[in-house]
C-alpha distance (Angstrom), angle and dihedral (degrees) to the residues before:
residue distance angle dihedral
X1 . . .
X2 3.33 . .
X3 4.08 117.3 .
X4 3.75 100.6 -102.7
X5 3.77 97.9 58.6
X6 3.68 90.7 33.9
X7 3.95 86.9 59.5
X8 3.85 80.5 49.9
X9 3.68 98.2 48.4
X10 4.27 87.1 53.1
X11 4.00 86.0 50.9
X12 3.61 92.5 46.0
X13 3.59 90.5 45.4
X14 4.44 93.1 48.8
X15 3.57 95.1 48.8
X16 4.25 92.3 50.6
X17 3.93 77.7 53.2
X18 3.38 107.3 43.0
X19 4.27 79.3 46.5
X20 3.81 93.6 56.6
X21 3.90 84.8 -119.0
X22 3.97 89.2 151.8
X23 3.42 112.1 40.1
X24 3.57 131.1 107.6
X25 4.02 74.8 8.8
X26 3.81 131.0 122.3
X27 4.56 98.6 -133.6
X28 3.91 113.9 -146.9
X29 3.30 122.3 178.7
X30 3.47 127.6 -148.7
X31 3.56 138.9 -140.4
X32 3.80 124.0 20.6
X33 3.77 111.2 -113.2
X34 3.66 143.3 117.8
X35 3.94 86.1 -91.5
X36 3.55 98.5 58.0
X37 3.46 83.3 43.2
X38 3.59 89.0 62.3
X39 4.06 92.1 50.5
X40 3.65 88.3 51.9
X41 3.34 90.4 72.7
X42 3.37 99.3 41.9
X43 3.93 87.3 60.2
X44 3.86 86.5 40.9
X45 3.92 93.7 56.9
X46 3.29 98.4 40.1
X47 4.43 88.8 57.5
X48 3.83 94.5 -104.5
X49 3.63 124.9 142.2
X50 3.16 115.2 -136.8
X51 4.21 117.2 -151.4
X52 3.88 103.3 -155.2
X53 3.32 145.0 -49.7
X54 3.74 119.3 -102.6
X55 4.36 113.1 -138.9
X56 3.52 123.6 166.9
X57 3.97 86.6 -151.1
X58 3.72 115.9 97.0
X59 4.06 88.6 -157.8
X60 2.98 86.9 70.5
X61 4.41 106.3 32.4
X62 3.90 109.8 106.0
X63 3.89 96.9 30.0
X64 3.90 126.0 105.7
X65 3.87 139.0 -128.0
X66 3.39 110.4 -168.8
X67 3.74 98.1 -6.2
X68 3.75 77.3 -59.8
X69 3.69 116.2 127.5
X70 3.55 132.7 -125.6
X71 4.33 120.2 -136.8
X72 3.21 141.0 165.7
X73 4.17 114.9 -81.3
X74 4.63 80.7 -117.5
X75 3.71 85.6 68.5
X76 3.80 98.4 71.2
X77 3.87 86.9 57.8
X78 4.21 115.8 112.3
X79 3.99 85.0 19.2
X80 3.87 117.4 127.1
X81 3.60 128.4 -147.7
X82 3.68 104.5 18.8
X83 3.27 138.7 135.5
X84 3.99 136.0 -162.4
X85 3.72 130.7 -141.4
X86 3.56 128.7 -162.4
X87 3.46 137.6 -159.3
X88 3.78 108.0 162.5
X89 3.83 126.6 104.2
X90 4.02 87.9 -116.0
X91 3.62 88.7 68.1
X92 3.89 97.8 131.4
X93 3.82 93.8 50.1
X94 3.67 101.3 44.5
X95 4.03 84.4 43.8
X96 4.11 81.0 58.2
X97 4.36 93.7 35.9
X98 4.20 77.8 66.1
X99 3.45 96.8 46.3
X100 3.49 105.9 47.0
X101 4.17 79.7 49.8
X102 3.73 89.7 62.7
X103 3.87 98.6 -107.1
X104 3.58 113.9 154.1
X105 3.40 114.2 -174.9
X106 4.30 141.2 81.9
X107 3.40 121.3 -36.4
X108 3.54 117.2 -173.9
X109 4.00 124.1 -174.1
X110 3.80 102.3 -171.2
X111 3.91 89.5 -172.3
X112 4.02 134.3 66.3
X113 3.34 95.6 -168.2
X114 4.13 89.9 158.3
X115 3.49 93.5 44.5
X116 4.05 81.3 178.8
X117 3.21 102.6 54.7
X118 4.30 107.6 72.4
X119 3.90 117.1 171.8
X120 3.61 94.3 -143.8
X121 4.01 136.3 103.4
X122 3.86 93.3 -171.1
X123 3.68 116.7 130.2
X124 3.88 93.6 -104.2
X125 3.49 97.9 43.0
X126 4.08 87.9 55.2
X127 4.18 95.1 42.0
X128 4.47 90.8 44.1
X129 4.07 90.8 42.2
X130 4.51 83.0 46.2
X131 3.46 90.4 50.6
X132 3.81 89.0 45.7
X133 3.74 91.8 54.2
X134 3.60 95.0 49.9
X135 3.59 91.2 51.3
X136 3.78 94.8 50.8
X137 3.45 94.5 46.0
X138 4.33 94.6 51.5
X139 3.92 82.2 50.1
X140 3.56 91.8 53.9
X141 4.08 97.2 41.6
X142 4.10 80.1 48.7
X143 4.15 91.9 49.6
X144 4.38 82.2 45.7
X145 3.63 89.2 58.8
X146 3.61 96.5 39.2
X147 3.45 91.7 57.0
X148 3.82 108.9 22.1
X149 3.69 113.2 -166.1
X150 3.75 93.3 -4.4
X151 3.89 111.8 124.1
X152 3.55 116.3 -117.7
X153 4.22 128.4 -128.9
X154 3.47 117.1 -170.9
X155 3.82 122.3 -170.3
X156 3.80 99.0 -162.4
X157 3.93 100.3 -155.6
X158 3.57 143.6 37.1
X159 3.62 95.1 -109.8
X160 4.26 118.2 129.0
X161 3.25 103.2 -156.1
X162 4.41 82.5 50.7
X163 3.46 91.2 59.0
X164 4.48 91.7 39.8
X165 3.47 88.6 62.3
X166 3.75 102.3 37.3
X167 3.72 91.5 59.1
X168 3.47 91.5 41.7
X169 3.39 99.9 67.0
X170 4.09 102.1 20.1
X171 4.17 97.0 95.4
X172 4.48 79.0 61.1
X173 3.80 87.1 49.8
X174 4.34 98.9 43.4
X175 3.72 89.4 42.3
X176 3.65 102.7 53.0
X177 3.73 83.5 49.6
X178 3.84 94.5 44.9
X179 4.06 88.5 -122.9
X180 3.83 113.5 158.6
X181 3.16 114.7 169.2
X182 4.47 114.8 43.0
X183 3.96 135.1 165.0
X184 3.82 118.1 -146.6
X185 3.83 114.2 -142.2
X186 4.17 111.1 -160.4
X187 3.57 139.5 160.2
X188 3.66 118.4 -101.6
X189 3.90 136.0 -11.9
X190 3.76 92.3 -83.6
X191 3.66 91.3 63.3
X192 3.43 93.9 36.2
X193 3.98 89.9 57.4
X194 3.83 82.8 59.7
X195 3.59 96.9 55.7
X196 3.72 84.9 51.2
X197 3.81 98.0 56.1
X198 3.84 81.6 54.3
X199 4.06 91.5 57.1
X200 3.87 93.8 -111.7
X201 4.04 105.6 -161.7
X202 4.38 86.6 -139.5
X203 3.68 131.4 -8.1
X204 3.63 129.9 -163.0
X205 3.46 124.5 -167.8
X206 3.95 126.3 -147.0
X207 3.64 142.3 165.5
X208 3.29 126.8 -97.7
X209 3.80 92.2 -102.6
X210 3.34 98.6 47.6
X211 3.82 90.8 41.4
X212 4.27 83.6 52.4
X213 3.58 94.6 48.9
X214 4.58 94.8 45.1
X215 3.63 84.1 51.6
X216 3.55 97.7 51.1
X217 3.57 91.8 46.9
X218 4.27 92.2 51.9
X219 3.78 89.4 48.7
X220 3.87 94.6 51.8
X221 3.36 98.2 36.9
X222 4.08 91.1 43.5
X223 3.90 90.4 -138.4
X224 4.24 91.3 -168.4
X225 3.72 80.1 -160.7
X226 3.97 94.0 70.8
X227 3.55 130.3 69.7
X228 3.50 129.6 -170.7
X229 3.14 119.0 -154.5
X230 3.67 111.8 -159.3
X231 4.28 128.8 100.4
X232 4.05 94.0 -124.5
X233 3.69 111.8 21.8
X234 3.81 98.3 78.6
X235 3.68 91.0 56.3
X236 3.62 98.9 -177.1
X237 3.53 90.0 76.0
X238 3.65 93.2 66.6
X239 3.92 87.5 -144.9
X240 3.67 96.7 144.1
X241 3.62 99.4 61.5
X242 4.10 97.9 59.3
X243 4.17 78.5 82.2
X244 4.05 92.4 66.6
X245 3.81 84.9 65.4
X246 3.85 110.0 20.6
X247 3.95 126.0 43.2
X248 3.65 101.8 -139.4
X249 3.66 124.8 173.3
X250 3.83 113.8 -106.6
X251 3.71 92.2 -128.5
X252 3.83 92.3 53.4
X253 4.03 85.3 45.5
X254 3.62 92.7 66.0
X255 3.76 95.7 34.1
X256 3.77 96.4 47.2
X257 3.34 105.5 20.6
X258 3.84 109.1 32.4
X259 4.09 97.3 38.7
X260 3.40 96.2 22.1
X261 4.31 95.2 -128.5
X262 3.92 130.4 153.4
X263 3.86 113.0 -76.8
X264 3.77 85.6 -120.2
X265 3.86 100.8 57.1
X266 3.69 117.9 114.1
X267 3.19 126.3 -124.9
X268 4.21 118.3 -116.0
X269 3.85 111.4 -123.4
X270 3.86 131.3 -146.6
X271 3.69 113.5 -68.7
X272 3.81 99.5 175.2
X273 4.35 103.6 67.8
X274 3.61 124.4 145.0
X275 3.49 128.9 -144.6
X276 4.13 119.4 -107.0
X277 4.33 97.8 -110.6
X278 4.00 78.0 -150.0
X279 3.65 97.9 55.1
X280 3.53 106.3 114.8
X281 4.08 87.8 59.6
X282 3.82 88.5 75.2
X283 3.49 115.5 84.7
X284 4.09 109.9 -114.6
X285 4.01 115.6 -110.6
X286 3.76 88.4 -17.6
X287 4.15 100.7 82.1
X288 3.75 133.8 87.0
X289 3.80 126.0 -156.8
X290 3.65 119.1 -149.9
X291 3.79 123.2 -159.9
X292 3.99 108.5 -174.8
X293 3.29 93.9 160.2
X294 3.68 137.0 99.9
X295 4.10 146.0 152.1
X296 3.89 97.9 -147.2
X297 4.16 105.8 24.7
X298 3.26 116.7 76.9
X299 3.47 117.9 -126.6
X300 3.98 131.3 -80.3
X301 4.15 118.1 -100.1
X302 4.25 99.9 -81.2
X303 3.67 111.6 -98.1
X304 4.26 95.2 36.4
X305 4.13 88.9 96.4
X306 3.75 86.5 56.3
X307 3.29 97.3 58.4
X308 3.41 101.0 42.5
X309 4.17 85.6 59.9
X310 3.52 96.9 43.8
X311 3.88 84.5 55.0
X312 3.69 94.6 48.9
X313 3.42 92.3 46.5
X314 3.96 99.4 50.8
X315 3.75 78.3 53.0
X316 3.46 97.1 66.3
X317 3.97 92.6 -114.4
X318 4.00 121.0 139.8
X319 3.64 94.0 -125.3
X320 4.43 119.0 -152.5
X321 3.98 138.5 176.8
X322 3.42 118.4 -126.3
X323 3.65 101.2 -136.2
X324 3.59 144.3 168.7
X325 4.12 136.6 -161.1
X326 3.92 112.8 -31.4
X327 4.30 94.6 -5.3
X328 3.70 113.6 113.4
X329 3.30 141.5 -129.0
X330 3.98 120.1 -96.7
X331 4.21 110.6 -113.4
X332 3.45 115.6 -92.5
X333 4.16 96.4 13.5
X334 4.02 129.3 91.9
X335 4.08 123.6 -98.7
X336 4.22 112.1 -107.5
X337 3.36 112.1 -176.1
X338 3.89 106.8 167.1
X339 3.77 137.6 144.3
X340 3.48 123.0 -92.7
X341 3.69 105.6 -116.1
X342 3.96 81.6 59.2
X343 3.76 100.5 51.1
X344 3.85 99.5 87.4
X345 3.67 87.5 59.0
X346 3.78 101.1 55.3
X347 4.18 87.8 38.4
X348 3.75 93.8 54.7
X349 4.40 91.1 37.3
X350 4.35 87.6 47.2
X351 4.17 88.2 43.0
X352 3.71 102.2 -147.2
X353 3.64 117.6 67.0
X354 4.19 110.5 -177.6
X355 3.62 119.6 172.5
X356 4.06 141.0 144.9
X357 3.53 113.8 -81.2
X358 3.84 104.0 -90.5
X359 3.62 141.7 123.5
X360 4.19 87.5 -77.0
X361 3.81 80.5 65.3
X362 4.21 82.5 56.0
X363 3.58 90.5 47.4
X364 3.66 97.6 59.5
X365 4.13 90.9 28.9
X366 4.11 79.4 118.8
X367 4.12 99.4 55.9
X368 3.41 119.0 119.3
X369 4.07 104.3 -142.4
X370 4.12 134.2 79.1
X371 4.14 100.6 -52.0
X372 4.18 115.4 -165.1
X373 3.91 110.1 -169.7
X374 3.88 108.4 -161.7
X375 4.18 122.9 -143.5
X376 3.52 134.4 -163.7
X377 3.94 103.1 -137.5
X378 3.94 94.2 -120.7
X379 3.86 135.7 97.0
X380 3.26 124.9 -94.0
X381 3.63 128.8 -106.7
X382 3.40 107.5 -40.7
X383 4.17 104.6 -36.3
X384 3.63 136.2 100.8
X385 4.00 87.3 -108.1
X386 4.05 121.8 102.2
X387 3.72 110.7 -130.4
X388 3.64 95.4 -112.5
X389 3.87 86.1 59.3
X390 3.75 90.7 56.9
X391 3.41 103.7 39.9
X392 3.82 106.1 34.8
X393 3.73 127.5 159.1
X394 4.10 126.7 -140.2
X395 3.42 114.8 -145.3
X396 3.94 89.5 22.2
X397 3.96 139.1 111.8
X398 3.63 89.5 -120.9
X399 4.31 103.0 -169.5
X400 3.62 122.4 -169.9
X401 4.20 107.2 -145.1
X402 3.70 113.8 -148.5
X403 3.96 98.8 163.6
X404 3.24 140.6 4.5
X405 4.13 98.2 -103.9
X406 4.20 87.6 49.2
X407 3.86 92.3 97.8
X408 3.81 104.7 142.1
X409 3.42 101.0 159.6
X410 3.99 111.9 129.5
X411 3.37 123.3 -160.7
């Protein structure tokens, strides 16, 4: 989750507090995913207990999170004083799933991640989601003129690895369609520093909300000369739910699926790097970079990062944290705080590069030195398939974490 809606989630979370939402109430989750994860341990911090956690996959029925157990969502049924939260971005039809099974109580979703998508036909639902429209549609008509007859590439989320593998395959997608001159549209400088190592022609950079609302407007008014280039946001396509029956590599679901290329085309990797100024500070062949941190993987069991150091260290490695803004520094390693574009240099100078498995791990996909990708042992999102499965690396160390005294990483 990335750290907007988690911010969200934690204000969603304080007002049903404050409110008195949970007591006296049994608290259910619903829908097994790094997310709900996440509010787990909201509830966990804050001294809640929570009951179980409702999944409509049987993978993953009769296993635990957090000692907490996971059922089927019929199991709630005949219980009094409950409530359920949601954090998954199928809030509005799980919300109806309970429904239509005759369960009457709470349902919270303490997430918009579709902020334009409302289930409502109320008066102010239809008059805020016109006005929305309207305002989506002026921004696009302003974006037009902007950048008359200049095809338009919107990266609908502030996700790395998104924007990695949207560059990485765009030159197959504007050549086949004889398209010469494009602007990317992302979320954020971070991403937009991607697109840069990629050689985007023009970038703009919006907000979320204003990226939300452009979309909208391209999908409704079926502007052929926009492309969004994302598995779930244009969800008339339907792309998303080939997962629920097929385990398909993310990499081949943006190649294949998204632009529509050969199984067997390569990807194109970052030509526009920059070389760390501090470089020569890091020991050569004898460093390891840690990256513990990321906005939509939860975190690894406690303790696992402390073993990993301790290793490196009885190695005889100089051992930093790639970091950025407020995030701190592991114990016992050096602070790196560097830009992206200069990453791959200090990974392949330290060596060892060993991070969790997120769109960082994308961003360096291209380094030549020893890579470790990190997984949490659960499934991801809401399919039969492990996260590993998805999101597997070639050419990587790719280590599946069940606890925290599982470190088998030898250096």
């Amino acid at each position: 989750m990335d750290s907007q809606h988690y911010a969200e989630m934690q204000e969603n979370f304080s007002r049903l507090k404050t409110s008195g939402a949970f007591e006296g109430n049994a608290i259910f989750l619903f829908g097994h995913c790094n997310a709900t994860e996440e509010l787990a341990e909201l509830f966990l911090t804050e001294g809640y207990t929570i009951e179980a956690i409702l999944d409509n996959n049987t993978a993953k029925q009769g296993k635990r999170y957090q000692n907490i157990p996971i059922v089927a969502p019929n199991r709630i049924l005949g219980r009094k004083n409950t409530v359920i939260c949601i954090a998954s971005r199928a809030y509005a039809s799980m919300k109806e799933q309970l429904q239509n099974m005759g369960y009457a109580g709470e349902v919270y979703g303490l997430v918009d991640y579709d902020s334009f998508s409302e289930y409502s036909l109320s008066g102010e639902t239809m008059s805020r989601m016109g006005e929305r429209i309207c305002r989506g549609k002026i921004s696009l008509e302003h974006m037009k003129e902007k950048y008359r007859g200049i095809f338009q590439v919107y990266c609908p989320f502030p996700a790395l690895g998104d924007v990695v593998y949207t560059m990485s395959y765009l030159p197959y997608f504007l050549a086949d369609r004889e398209i010469s001159k494009y602007v990317v549209f992302v979320v954020g400088n971070a991403c937009a520093d991607v697109a840069r190592m990629f050689g985007a022609q023009a970038l703009e950079v919006l907000t979320q909300k204003e990226m939300d609302e452009q979309v909208q407007a391209v999908i409704y008014q079926r502007d052929t000369d926009s492309f969004i280039a994302h598995h779930d946001r244009p969800y008339v396509v339907n792309l998303w739910k080939i997962l629920s029956v097929k385990k398909i590599p993310f990499d081949a679901l943006y190649r294949c699926g998204v632009f529509g290329l050969p199984i067997d085309c390569k990807p194109y990797a970052p030509a526009d790097l920059a070389v760390y100024d501090k470089l020569e500070e890091i020991p050569a062949g004898k460093a390891a970079v840690l990256s513990p941190y990321a906005k939509s993987v939860a975190n690894l069991p406690s303790g696992y990062w402390d073993s990993i150091v301790e290793c490196c260290s009885r190695k005889g490695y100089r051992v930093y944290t790639n970091v950025a803004g407020e995030e701190k520094e592991l114990p016992g390693t050096f602070r790196l705080e560097v830009q992206l574009d200069e990453l791959q240099s200090v990974v392949e100078r330290a060596g060892v590069f060993i991070g969790l498995r997120s769109g960082l791990c994308d961003v360096l996909r291209w380094a030549d030195c020893r890579k470790i990708a990190l997984y949490r042992d659960c499934f991801y999102s809401s399919t039969s398939w492990k996260v590993e499965e998805v999101f597997h690396l070639d050419g990587w160390e790719n280590i599946v974490v069940r606890d925290a005294e599982s470190c088998f990483i030898h250096l």
